[in-house]
N, C-alpha and C positions, 0 to 999 in steps of 0.2 A: 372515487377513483383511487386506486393504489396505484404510489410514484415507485417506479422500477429504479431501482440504483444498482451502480456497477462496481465493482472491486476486484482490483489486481494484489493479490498477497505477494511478493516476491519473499522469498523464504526458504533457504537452504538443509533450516533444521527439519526433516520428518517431523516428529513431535509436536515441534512448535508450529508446523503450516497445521496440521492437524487439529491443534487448539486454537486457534484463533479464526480457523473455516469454521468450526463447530458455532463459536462463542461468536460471533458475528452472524450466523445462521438463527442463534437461539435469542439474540438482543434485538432482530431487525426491527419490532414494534410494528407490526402491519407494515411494512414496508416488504416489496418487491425487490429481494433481493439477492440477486446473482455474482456470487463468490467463484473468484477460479486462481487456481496457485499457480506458480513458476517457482522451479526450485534453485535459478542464479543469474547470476544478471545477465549475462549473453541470452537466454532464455525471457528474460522478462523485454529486454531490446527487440526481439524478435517479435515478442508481443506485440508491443506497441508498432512496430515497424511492419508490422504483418508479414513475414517470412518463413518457410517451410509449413511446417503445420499449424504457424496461426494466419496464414494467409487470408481465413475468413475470421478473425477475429473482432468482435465490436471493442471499441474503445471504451476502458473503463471511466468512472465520472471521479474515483479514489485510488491512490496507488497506497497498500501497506509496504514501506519496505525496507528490509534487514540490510545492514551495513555490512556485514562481515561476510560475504558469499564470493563462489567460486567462480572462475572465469572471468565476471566483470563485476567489480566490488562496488557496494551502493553508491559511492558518491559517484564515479563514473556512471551510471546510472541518472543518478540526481541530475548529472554534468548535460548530458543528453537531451533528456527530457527538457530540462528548462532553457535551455539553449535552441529547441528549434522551437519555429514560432508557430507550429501547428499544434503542437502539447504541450507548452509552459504552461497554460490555465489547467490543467489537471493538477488539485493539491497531490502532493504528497507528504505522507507521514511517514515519518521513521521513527521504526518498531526494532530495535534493536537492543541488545543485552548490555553494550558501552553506556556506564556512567560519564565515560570521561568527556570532560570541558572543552575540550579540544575538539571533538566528535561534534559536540554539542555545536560550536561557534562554527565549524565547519558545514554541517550540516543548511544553518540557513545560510551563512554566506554565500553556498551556492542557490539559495532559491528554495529550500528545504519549506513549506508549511508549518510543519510540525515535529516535534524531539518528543518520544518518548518511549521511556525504559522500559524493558518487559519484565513486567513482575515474578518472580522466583519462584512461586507455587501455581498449579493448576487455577486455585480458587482464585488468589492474584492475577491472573495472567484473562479471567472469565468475566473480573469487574471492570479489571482497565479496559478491556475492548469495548465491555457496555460505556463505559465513560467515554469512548471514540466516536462509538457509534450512536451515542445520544447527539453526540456536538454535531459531528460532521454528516448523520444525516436529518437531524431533528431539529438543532440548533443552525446550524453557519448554511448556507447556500451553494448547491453546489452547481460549478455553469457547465452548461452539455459536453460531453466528450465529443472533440473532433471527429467528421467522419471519415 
């Protein structure tokens, strides 16, 4: 039986939603899995929240999500999610281009899963997600998305 997993990309750069749909597509390892972007946080809220045109949206079981985006910036985001007690068990990873410490400590402080930087070249950017997607769908457990 092949396990279906879910993924929310939030991600503002074109480019970068781009490669990382690909390279999560191309790393699933027999795995069942349904990738879908939102390009900024009021968009990725709505997701989750089921509003406008994701009003039939299934809950993903992983959130990827960029720091730096328009309308509502990842940590509000992060702020959301972990704070209502229907979605805090959804990990999220942050996939953002900030090295900075500060980001970093912020990040879990608010409830963050995971800190990590997005590698600078295509080829970079194609291993780290395998490295994501080996962990978090192969390695760690992931518990059902809310319905």
């Amino acid at each position: 039986m092949t396990r279906s997993v879910r993924v929310l990309v939030a991600e503002d750069n074109e480019d970068h939603l781009f490669l990382t749909t690909r390279a999560l597509e191309q790393t699933n390892h027999g795995l069942k899995l349904e990738v879908q972007g939102v390009r900024d946080g009021e968009e990725a809220l709505d997701y989750f929240y089921r509003r406008g045109k994701y009003e039939d949206a299934t809950r993903p079981h992983l959130l990827l999500l960029d720091l730096k985006m328009p309308k509502v910036d990842g940590l509000e985001v992060l702020d959301r999610i972990k704070s209502d007690p229907d979605l805090r068990s959804i990990p999220v990873v942050v996939l953002t281009s900030s090295d900075r410490p500060e980001d970093v400590e912020e990040t879990y402080r608010r409830g963050g899963n995971s800190y990590v930087t997005k590698p600078i070249t295509p080829n970079g950017m194609r291993e780290g997600l395998r490295d994501i997607t080996d962990y978090w769908m192969h390695v760690a457990a992931l518990p059902e998305p809310p319905a």
